[in-house]
C-alpha positions, -999 to +999 in steps of 0.1 A: +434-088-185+446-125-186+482-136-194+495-165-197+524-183-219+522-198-247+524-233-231+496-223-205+472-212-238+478-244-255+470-261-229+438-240-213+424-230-249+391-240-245+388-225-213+405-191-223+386-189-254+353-192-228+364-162-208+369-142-237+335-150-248+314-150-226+332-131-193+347-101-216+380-109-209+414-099-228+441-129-228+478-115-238+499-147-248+536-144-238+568-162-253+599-156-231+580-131-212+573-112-233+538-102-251+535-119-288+493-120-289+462-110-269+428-127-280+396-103-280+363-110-284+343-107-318+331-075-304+361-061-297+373-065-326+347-055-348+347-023-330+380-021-331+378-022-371+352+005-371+373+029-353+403+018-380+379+028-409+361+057-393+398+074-388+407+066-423+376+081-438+383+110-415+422+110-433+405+106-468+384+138-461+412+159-451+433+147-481+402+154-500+400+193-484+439+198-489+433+190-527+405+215-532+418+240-510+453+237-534+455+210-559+494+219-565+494+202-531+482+167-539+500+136-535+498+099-544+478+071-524+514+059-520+528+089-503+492+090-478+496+054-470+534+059-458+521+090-440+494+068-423+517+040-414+540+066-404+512+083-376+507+043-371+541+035-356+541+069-335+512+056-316 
């Protein structure tokens, strides 16, 4: 993986965006030393997305299950997404 601040990406953009293309390279972008981006390929992150959706079909089943298994059980889409951002922010 590539990193470079943010002065280094605005000036090397083209040339960045070229490795990430077409060499398969990660670029993290720093301010202050410290990580604030990284640029991915297309691919990345469509298969990135893919693994977000296939995990929250897989959540959506099992919330699913638990409701036929015991409806008393159920809760609101509110209370699953604050569970899913909760499991998010573990990670």
């Amino acid at each position: 993986m590539i990193e470079v601040t943010v002065s280094e990406a605005r000036e090397g953009l083209a040339d960045l965006l070229g490795k990430v293309q077409h060499g398969g390279e990660d670029v993290t972008i720093t301010r202050h030393g410290k990580p604030v981006a990284v640029m991915i390929s297309v691919e990345a992150m469509e298969y990135y997305e893919r693994l977000e959706n296939a995990e929250l079909a897989k959540l959506g089943a099992e919330a699913y299950a638990e409701y036929l298994a015991d409806p008393s059980k159920a809760i609101s889409h509110e209370q699953l997404w604050t569970e899913v951002d909760a499991d998010r922010t573990k990670a």
